[in-house]
C-alpha positions in Angstrom: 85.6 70.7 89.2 87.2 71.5 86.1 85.5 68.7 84.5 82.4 69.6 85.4 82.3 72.5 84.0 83.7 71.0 80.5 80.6 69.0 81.4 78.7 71.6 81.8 79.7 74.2 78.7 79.5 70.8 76.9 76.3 70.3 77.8 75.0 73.7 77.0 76.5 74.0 73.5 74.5 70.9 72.7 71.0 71.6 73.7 72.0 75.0 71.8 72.9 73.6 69.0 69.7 71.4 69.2 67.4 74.5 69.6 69.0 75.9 66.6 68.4 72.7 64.6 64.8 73.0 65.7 62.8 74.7 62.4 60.2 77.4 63.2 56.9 75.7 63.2 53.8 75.7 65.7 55.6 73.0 68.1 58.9 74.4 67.9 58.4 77.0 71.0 57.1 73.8 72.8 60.1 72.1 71.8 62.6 74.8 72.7 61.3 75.0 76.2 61.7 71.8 76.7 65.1 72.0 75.7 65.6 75.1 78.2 63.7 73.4 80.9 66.4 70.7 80.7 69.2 72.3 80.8 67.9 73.8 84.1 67.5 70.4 85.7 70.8 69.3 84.6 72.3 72.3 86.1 69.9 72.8 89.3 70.9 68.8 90.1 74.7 69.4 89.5 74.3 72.0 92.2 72.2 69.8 94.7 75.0 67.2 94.1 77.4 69.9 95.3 75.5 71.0 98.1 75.3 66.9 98.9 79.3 66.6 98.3 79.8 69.5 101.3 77.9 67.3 104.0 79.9 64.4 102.6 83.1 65.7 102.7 83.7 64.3 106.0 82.4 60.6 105.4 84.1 60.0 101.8 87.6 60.1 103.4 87.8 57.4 106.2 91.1 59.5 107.3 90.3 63.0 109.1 90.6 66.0 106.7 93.6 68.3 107.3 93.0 71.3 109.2 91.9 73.9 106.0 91.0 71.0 103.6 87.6 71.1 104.6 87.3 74.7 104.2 89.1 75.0 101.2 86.3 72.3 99.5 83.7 74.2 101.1 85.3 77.2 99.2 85.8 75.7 95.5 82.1 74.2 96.1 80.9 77.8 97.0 82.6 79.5 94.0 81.0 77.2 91.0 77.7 77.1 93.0 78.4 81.7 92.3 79.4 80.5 88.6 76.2 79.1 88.5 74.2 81.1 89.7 75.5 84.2 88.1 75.4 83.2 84.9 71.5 82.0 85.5 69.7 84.0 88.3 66.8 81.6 88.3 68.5 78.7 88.5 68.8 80.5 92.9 66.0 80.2 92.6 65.1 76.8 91.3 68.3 75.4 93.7 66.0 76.9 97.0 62.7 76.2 95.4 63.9 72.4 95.5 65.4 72.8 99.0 68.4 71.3 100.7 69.9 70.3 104.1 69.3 73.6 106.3 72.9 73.2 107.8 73.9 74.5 104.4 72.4 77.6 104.9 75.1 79.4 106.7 78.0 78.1 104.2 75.8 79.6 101.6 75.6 82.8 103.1 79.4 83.3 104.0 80.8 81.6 100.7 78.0 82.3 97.7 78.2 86.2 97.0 75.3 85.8 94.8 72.9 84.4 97.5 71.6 88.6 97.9 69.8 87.8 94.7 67.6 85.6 97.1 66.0 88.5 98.7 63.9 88.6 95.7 61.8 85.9 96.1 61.6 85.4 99.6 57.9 86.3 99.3 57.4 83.6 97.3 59.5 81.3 99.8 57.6 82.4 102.4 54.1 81.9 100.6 55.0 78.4 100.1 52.7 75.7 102.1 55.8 73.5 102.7 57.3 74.0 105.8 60.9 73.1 104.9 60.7 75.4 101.8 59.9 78.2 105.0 63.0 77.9 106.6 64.9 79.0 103.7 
């Protein structure tokens, strides 16, 4: 974990750095959202993956977890997925926009304090034409 996030603050000093680079022309608001719009995927697929690592945790080890080791990577999953979302509101919303596994839900709920912030576009959740983005 703590190399993701050296990853991750890695990450977003360089496309900062890159969108300061950028001069102010015509294209350059084109170029700086792209930038932006980036950074977002990076960071709304690092969370998927973690979503994906919590219904994993059970088939990477061929040995049974230890009573509390599943919980406690349920619980350092849970707390950068709050980082995350914390420091970028929209990227919630992104993360349920794209969907994942519904059994999730739950975990979310009891371990992501920041999942309130979700009542806020429920409407829009629930406008959706997709089914599976419904159930969320």
């Amino acid at each position: 974990i703590d190399i993701l996030n050296s990853y991750i603050l890695a990450s977003r000093k360089r496309l900062f750095n890159q969108i300061e680079l950028i001069p102010n022309t015509p294209t350059a608001s084109t170029t700086k959202q792209e930038i932006s719009a980036l950074q977002s995927a990076q960071e709304s697929a690092i969370v998927q993956l973690l979503l994906e690592c919590c219904l994993e945790c059970d088939k990477i080890n061929p040995e049974p977890l230890k009573k509390g080791e599943k919980e406690e990577i349920y619980c350092i999953i849970c707390t950068v997925v709050h980082q995350i979302f914390i420091e970028n509101p929209l990227m919630a919303k992104l993360v349920h926009f794209q969907t994942y596994n519904p059994i999730l839900i739950p975990l979310l709920v009891d371990g992501v304090p920041s999942m309130h912030i979700c009542f806020d576009f429920i409407p829009e959740l629930l406008a959706q034409p997709q089914t599976e983005k419904q159930l969320f």
